[in-house]
N, C-alpha and C positions, 0 to 999 in steps of 0.2 A: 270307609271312614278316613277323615282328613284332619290334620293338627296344625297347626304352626302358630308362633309367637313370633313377631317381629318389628323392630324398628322401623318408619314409613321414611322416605325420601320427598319429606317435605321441611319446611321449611319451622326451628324452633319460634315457637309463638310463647307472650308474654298473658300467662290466664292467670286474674286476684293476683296479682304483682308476684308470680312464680314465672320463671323460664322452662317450657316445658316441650316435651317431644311426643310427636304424635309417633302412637305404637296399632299393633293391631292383634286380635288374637283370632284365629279359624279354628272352628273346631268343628265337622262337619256341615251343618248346614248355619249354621250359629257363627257370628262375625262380628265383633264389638272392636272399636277404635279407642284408644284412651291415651290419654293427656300423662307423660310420663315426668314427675318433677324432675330438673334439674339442678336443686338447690344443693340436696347435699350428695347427691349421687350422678354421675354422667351418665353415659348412654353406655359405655365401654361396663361400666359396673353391673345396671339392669342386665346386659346379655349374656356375661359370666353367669351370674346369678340362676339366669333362666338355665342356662348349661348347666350348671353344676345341678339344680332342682330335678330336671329331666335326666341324667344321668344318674344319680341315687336312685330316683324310681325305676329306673332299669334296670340297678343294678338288685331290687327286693325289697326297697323299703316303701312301708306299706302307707304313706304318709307325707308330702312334703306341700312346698309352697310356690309360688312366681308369683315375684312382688313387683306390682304395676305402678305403686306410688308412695315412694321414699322419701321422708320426710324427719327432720329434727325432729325427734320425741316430745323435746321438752318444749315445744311452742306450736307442737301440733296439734290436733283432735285426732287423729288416726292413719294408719297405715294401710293401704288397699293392696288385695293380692288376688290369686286365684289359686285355691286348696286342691293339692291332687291326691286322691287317694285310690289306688291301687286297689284292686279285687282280683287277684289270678291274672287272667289276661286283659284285664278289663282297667280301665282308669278312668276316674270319675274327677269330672270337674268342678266348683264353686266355686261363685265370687264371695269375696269376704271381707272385711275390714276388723284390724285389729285395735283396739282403743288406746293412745298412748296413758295418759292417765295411771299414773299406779305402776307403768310397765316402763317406764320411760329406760333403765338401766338394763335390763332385758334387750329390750329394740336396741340400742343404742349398741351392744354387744352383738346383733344379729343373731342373737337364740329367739328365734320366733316360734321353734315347732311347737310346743308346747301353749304356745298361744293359738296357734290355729285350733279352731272346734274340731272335735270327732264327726266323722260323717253324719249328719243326721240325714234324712230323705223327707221328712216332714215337720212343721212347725209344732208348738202345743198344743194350736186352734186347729191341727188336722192340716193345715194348707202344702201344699206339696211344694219343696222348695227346689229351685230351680238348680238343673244342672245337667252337665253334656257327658257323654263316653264316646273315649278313643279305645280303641284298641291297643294293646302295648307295641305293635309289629308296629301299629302307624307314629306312635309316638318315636320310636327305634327311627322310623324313616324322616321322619324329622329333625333328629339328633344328627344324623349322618348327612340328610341334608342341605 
């Protein structure tokens, strides 16, 4: 099993009049590239952030976030992340978007946990929703490396 979150060594591009950085995440065979705003957060923020998320979950909490797209609350439609939750040794990935709307003083204080959904593994119509497992050791070796 393989993990990593990272900033790309490309060049910041301008997408719907945002300045944004390409990021990428691996999670063993699974690899998505995404568009990180830099409106109200830099690049130095997003990677704290990912540290600090990865590092809680190592340290036992059963529950956190890495937020892929930061944004003003109050003139956004939502905030994108990928929800990690924990099972023993096991950590479960999802993507997820949290809706500013209503939540604007929340987001804006960065108390998100409680905004992310509880694990679900399937929709209401049954449909199986998607998502990846690392291992904790692999997630550990990512932290460290």
């Amino acid at each position: 099993m393989t993990f990593s979150i990272r900033m790309l060594d490309e060049p910041v591009e301008t997408v719907y009049d945002e300045c944004c950085h390409w990021c990428q995440i691996d999670i063993n065979n699974f690899r998505e590239r995404f568009q990180a705003p830099l409106t109200v957060w830099g690049v130095e923020r997003y990677k704290q952030q990912w540290k600090d998320a990865i590092t809680r979950i190592l340290e036992g909490e059963a529950k956190d976030y890495l937020v892929t797209g930061f944004r003003d609350p109050w003139s956004s439609d939502f905030i994108s992340l990928f929800a990690l939750y924990r099972k023993g040794d096991e950590v479960f990935v999802q993507n997820q978007i949290i809706l500013c709307e209503g939540n604007e003083e929340q987001i804006a204080r960065m108390d998100l946990i409680d905004l992310v959904e509880e694990r679900e593994t399937h929709t209401e119509d049954g449909e199986e929703i998607s998502e990846w497992k690392v291992s904790i050791d692999e997630l550990r070796r990512s932290a460290n490396g």
